[in-house]
C-alpha positions as CSV (number, residue, x, y, z in Angstrom):
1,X,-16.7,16.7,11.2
2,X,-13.8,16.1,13.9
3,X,-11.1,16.3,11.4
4,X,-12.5,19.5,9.3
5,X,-12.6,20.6,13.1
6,X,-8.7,19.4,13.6
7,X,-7.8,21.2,10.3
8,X,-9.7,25.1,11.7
9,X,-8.0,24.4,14.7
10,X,-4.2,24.1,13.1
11,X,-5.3,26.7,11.4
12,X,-6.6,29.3,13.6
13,X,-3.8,28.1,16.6
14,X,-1.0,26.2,14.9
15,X,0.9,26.3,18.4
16,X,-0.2,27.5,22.2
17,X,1.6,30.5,22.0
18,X,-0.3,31.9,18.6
19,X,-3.7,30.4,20.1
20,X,-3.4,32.9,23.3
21,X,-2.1,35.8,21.7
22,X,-5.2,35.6,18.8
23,X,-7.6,35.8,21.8
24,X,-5.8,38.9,23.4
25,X,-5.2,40.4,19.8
26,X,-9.2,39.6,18.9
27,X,-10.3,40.8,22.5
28,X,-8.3,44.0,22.3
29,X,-9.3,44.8,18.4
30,X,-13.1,43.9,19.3
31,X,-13.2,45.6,22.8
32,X,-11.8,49.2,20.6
33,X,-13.7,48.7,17.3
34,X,-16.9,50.0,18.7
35,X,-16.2,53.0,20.5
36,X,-14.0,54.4,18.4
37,X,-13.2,55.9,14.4
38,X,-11.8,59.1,13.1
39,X,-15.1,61.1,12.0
40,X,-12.8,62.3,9.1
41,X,-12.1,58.8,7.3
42,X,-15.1,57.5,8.7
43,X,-18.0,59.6,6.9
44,X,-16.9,58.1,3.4
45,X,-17.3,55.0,3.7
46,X,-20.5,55.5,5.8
47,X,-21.3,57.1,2.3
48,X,-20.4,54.6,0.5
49,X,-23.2,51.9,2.6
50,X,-25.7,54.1,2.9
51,X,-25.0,54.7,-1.1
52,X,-24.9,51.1,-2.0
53,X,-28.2,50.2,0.0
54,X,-30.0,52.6,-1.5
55,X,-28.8,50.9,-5.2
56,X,-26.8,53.7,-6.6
57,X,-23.3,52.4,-5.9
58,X,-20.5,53.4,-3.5
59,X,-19.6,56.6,-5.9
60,X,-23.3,57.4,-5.6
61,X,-22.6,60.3,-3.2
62,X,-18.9,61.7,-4.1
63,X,-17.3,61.3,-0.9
64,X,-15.9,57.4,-1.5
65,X,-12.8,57.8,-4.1
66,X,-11.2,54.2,-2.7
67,X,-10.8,51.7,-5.5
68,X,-14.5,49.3,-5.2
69,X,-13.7,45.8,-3.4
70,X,-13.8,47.1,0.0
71,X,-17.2,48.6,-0.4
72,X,-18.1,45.8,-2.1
73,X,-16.8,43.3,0.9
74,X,-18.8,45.3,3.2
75,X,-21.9,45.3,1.3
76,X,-23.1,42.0,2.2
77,X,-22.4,42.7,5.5
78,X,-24.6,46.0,5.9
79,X,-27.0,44.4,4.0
80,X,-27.6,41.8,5.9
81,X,-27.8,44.0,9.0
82,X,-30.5,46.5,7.2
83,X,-33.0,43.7,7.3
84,X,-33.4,44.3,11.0
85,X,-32.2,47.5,11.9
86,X,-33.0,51.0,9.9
87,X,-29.5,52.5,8.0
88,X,-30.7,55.8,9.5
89,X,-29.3,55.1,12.9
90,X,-25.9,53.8,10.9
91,X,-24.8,57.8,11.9
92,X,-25.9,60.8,13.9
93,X,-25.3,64.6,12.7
94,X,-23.6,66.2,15.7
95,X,-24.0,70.4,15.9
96,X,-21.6,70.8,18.3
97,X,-19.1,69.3,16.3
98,X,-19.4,72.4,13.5
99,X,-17.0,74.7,15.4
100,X,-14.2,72.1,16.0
101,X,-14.5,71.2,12.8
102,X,-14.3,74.7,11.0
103,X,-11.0,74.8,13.4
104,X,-9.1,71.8,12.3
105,X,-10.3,71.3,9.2
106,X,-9.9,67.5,9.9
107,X,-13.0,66.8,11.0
108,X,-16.8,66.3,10.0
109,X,-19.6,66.7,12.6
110,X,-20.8,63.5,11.7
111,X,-20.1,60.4,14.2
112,X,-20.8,56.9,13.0
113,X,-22.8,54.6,15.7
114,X,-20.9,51.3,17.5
115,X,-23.0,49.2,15.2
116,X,-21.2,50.6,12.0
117,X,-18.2,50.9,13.4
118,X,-18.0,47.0,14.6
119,X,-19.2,46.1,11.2
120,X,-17.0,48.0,9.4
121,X,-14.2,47.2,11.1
122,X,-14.5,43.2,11.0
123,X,-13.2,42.7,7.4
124,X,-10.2,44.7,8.7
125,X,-9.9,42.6,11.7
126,X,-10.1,39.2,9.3
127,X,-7.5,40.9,7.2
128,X,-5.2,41.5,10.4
129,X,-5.4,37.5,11.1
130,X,-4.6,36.4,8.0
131,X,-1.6,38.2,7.7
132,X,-0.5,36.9,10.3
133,X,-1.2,33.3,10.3
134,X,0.3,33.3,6.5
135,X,2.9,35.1,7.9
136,X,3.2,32.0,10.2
137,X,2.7,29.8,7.8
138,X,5.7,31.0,5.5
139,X,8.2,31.7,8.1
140,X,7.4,28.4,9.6
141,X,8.2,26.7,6.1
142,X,11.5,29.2,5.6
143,X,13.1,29.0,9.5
144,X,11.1,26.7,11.7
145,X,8.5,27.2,14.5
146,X,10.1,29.7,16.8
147,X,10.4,32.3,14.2
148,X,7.3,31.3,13.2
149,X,5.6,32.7,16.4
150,X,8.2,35.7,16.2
151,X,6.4,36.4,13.2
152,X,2.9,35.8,14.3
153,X,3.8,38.0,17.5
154,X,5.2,41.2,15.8
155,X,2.2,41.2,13.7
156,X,-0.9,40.5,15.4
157,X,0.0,42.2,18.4
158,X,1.6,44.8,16.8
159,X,0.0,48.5,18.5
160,X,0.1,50.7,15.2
161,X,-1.5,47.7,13.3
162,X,-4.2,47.6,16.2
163,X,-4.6,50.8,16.4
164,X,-4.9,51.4,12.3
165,X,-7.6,48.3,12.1
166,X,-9.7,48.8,14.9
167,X,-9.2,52.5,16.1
168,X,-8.4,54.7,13.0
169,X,-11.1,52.0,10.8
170,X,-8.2,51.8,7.8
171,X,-7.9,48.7,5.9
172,X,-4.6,48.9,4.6
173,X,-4.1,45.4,6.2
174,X,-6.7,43.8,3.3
175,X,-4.6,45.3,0.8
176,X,-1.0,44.5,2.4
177,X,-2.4,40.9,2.5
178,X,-3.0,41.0,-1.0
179,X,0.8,42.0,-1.4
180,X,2.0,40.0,0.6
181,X,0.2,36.6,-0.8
182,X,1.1,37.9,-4.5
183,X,4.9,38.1,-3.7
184,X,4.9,34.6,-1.5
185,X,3.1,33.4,-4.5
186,X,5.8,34.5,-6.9
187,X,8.5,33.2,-5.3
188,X,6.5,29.6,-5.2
189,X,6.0,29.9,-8.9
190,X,2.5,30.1,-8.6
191,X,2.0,33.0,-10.9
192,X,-1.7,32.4,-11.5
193,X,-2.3,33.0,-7.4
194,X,0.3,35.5,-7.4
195,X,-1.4,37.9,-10.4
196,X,-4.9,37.6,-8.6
197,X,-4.1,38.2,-5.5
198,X,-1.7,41.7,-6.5
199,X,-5.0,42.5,-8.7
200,X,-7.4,42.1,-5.9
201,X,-4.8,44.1,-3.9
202,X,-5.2,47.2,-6.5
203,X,-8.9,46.9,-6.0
204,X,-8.2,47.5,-2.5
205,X,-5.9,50.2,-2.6
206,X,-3.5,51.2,-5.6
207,X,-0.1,50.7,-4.1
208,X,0.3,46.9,-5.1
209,X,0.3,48.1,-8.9
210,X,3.6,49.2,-7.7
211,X,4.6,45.5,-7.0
212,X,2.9,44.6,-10.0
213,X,5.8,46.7,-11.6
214,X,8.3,45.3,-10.1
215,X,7.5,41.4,-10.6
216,X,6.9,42.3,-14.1
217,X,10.0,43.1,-14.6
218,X,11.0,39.7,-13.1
219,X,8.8,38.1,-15.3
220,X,10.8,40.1,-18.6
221,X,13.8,38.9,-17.2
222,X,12.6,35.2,-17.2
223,X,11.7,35.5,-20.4
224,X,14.8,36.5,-21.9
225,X,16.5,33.6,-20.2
226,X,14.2,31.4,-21.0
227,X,14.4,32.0,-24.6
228,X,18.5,32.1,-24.6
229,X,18.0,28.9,-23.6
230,X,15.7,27.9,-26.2
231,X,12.2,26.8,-24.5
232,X,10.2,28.5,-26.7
233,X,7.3,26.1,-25.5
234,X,7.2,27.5,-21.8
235,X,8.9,31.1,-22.1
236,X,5.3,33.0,-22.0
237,X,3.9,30.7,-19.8
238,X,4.7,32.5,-16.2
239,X,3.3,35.7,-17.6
240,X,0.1,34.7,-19.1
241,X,-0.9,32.8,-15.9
242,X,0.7,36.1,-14.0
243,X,-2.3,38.2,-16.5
244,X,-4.5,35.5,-16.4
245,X,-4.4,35.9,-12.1
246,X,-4.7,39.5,-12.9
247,X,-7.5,39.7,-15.1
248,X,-9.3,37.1,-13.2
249,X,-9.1,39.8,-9.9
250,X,-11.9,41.9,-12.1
251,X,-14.4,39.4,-12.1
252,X,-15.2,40.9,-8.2
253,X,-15.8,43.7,-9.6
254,X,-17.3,43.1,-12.7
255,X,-20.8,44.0,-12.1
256,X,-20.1,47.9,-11.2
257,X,-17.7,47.8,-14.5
258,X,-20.8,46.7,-16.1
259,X,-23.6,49.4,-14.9
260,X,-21.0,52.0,-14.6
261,X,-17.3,53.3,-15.4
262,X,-17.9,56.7,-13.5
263,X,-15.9,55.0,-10.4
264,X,-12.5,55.4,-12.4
265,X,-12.8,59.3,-12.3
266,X,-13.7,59.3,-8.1
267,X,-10.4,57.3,-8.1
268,X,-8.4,59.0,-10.2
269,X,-9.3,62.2,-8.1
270,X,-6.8,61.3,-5.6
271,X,-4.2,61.7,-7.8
272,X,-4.9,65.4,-8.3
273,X,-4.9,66.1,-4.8
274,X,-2.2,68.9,-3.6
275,X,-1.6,67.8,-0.2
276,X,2.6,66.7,0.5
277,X,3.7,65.4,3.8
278,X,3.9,62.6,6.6
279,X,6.7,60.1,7.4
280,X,8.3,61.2,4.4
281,X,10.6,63.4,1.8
282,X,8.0,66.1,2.6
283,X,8.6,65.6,5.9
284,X,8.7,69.2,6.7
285,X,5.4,70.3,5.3
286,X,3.5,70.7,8.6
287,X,6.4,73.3,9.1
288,X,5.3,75.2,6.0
289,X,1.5,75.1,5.4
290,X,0.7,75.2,9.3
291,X,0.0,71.4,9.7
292,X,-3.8,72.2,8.5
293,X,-4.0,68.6,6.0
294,X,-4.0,64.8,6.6
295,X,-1.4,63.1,7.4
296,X,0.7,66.6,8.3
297,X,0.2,67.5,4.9
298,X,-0.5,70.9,4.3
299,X,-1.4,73.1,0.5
300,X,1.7,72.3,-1.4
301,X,1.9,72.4,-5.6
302,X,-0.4,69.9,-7.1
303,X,2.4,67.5,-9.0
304,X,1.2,64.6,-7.8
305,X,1.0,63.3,-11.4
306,X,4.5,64.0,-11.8
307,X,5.2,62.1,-8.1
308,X,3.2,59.2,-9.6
309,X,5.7,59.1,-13.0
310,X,8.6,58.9,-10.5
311,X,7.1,56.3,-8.3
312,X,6.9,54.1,-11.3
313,X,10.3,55.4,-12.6
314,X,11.7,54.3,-9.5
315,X,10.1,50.9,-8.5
316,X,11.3,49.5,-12.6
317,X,14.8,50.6,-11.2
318,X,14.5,49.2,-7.8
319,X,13.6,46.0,-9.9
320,X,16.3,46.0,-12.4
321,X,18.8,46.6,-9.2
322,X,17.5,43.8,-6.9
323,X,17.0,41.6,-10.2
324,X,20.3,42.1,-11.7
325,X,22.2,38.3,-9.4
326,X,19.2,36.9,-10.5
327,X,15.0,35.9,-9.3
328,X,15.5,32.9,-7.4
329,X,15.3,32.4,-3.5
330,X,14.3,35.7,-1.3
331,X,14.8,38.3,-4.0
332,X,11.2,38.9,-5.1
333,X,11.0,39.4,-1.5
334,X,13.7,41.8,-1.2
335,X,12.3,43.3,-4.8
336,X,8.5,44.2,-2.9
337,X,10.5,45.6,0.2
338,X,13.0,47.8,-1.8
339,X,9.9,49.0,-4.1
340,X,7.4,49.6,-1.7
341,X,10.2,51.6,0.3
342,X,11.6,54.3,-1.9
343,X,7.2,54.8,-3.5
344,X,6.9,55.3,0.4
345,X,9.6,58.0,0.6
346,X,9.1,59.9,-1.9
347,X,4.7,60.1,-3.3
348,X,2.8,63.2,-1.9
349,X,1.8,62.1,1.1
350,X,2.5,58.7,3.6
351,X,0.5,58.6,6.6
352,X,0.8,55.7,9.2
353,X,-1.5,53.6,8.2
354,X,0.8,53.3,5.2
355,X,4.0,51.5,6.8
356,X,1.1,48.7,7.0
357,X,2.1,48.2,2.9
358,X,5.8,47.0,4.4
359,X,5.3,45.8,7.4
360,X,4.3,42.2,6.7
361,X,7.7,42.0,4.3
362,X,9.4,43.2,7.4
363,X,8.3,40.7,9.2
364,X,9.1,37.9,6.6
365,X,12.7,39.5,6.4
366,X,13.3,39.9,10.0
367,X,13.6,36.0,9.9
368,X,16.8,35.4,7.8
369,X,17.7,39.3,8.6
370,X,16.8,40.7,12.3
371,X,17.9,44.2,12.0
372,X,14.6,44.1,10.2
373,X,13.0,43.9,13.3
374,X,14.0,47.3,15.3
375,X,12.6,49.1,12.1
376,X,9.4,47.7,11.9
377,X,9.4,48.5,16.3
378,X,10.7,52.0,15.4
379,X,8.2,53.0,12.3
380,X,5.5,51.1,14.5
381,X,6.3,54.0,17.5
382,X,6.7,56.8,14.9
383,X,3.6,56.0,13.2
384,X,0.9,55.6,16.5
385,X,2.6,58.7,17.8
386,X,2.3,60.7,14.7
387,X,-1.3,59.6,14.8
388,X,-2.2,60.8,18.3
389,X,-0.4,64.4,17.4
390,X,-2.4,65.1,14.3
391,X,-5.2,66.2,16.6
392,X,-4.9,64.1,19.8
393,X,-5.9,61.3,20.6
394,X,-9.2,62.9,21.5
395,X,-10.3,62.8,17.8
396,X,-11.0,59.3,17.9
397,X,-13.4,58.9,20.8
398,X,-16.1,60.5,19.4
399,X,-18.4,57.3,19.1
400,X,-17.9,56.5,22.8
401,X,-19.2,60.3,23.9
402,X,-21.9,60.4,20.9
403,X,-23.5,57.3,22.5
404,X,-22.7,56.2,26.0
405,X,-22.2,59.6,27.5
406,X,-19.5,58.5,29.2
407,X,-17.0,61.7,28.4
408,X,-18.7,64.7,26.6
409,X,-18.7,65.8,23.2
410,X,-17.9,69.4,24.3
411,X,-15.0,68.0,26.0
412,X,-13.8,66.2,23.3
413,X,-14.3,69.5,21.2
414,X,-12.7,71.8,23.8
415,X,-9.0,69.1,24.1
416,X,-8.8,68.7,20.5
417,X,-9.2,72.6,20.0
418,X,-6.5,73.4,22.9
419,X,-4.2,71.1,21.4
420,X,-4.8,71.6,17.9
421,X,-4.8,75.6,18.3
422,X,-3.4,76.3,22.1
423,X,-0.2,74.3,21.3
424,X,1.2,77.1,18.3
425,X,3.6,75.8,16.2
426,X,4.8,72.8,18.5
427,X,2.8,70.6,17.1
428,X,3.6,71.2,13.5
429,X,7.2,71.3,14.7
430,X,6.3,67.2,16.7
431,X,4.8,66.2,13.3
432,X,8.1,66.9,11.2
433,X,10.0,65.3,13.8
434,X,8.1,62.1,13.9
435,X,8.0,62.6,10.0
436,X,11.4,63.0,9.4
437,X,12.4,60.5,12.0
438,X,9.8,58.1,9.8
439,X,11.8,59.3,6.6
440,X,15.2,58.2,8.1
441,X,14.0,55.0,9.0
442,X,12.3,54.1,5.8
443,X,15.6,55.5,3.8
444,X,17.5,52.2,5.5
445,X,15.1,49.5,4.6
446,X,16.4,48.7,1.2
447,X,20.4,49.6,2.4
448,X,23.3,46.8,2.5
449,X,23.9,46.3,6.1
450,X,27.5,47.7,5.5
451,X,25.4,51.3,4.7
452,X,22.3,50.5,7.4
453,X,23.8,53.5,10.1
454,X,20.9,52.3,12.5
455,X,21.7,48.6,12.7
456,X,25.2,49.9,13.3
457,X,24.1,52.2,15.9
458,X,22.4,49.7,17.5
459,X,24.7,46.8,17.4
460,X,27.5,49.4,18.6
461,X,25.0,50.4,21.6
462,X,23.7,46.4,22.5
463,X,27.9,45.7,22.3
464,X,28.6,48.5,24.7
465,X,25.9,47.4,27.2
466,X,26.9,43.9,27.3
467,X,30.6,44.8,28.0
468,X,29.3,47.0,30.8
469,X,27.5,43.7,31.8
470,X,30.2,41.7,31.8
């Protein structure tokens, strides 16, 4: 018992410095996760439980168009919960929330209670930990302990990645996991791990199919040298056990394929939506349509199908470029980064909670290549900001006013309608800033340093500062 102990401890804390700052990450993320959501986001996947308990499936009321593990992780949870406390009081229907929400258009006048909101939120919160202690993990194995907590640091503590998990109640982190484990395994050879964990990922959230793409094409190019060279025997082996992980990934899932397939159309609804914008190409949509769509997207033409054909033209090139000096060392690495990037830059619509897809391949960059670092700081300023100017940061304290009574909900209503209305067109102006500045950064990710103009500003600016020092 002492040693199973020893081994959660090394775990959990595998120095001091990681032990403190996963109590005043878990303190923070478990003091906000109650009090707080965004009414919007939240009322699907309130949906989707209320759905699922009552035995007709996440899809059961048309709101949930996610792909099905998450509802599925949270399932046992609520479950377990309904046993003692009635689903009814999961939600309340607020009527003084119908004016706001005919304003904004970004919000329903439904507010979920603290007990869904902690519940809902603590799968996200587990996801946030283990990225970062695998994060540890791997950086500790590639550059020693004091990167190590670097990496833990940047991560756990990171305020977007708070704010997404236990604020906004998104859980691209579970997903960005997924990607990240897949690509670590890749690069260990463990291609069984590596194609189940990129599969659960898509059963998360689609964007890993995108480094599915990518490490395919590492696996073609394997292949072919493995051929050239003659070893018939174990040429196909890498890929099957990269399918095998992959088709393994469905067994999760396997009893909603069985009592229904209707969950593929709910999903493949979000690829007909028309909405453009965010920390983006589209940058400048807010500008255009009036700001009135999520993530500072507003009513543009509805090609997303055609976005989606060049997000998958784009990610086999990325590969082919990154892949062309070979697959060994950090390049699947580099291939994820590069691929997740330019999808990032140029689909319909990237919202904050979406630099959470490159952020924990910043962070395992930002080890053998810091100007890594003051990207990941810059997108992580962009993106919280660009949050609290959609609608303020009002939007998200509903919970706390719905049931402690400690601010109002007319209060709420009246500050989000000033800003959202009072402010005129500065705030769709803000948004394309803090897009377009999003869009700049993003563009030099996947740049040679000889091309990255923001390290260069920024070592030019750190050199000028330590003259004036000296």
């Amino acid at each position: 018992m002492a040693r199973a102990l020893g081994s959660v401890r090394r775990l959990l804390a595998p120095s001091p410095l990681v032990l403190r700052a996963l109590i005043i990450g878990l303190a923070v993320r478990l003091l906000l996760a109650p009090w707080t959501s965004y009414p919007y986001d939240a009322y699907p996947f309130y949906g989707a439980v209320v759905s699922s308990l009552a035995g007709t499936g996440p899809y059961g009321n048309v709101l949930f168009t996610y792909p099905p593990l998450f509802s599925a992780i949270l399932f046992p949870f609520f479950w377990s919960v309904s046993q003692f406390m009635d689903p009814a009081s999961f939600g309340a229907f607020v009527p003084a929330m119908i004016g706001v929400s005919r304003a904004t258009g970004m919000i329903v006048p439904f507010v979920t209670s603290p007990a869904f909101n902690l519940l809902f939120k603590l799968p996200i919160i587990v996801g946030d930990m283990l990225v970062a202690l695998t994060l540890h993990r791997a950086v500790d194995r590639w550059k020693g302990r004091e990167a190590a907590d670097t990496a833990f640091l940047v991560w756990f503590l990171n305020p977007l990645v708070i704010f997404v998990s236990s604020v906004h109640g998104q859980f691209d982190a579970l997903a960005a996991y997924c990607g990240l484990v897949g690509t670590l395994g890749f690069m260990d050879r463990r291609y069984l791990l590596s194609g189940l964990s990129l599969g659960l990922g898509v059963l998360l959230k689609l964007f890993p199919a995108y480094i599915i793409l990518g490490l395919g094409v590492a696996l073609l190019i394997q292949l072919h040298a493995a051929l050239r060279e003659g070893k018939r025997a174990s040429a196909l082996r890498p890929a099957l056990a990269f399918l095998g992980g992959g088709a393994l990934s469905l067994l999760t899932i396997a009893p909603l394929l069985l009592r229904s397939r209707s969950f593929l159309d709910y999903i493949m609804r979000r690829g007909t939506y028309s909405s453009v914008g965010g920390m983006n190409v589209w940058f400048a949509a807010p500008l255009l349509s009036g700001g009135d769509g999520t993530g500072g997207a507003g009513s543009g033409v509805p090609f997303n199908t055609i976005l989606l054909l060049l997000g998958i033209a784009l990610a086999l090139l990325v590969a082919y470029l990154v892949l062309r000096k070979g697959c060994e060392g950090e390049r699947p690495l580099l291939l994820s980064t590069a691929v997740l990037t330019v999808v990032m830059v140029t689909q319909a619509v990237t919202n904050p909670q979406h630099l959470l897809w490159l952020f924990p391949f910043l962070v395992m960059l930002s080890a053998a290549h810091p100007r890594m670092l003051p990207k990941m700081y810059a997108l992580s300023i962009l993106g919280l900001l660009y949050l609290l100017c959609l609608q303020s940061g009002f939007v998200f304290l509903y919970p706390l006013a719905q049931f402690t009574g400690l601010v109002s909900v007319e209060a709420l209503n009246q500050g989000i309608e000033v800003f959202f209305i009072g402010t005129g067109g500065i705030r769709e102006l803000v948004l394309s800033v803090l897009g377009g500045a999003g869009f700049l950064v993003l563009l030099t990710v996947p740049l040679p340093p000889r091309l990255d103009l923001m390290d260069r500003a920024i070592t030019r600016i750190t050199s000028r500062r330590e003259g004036d020092e000296g």
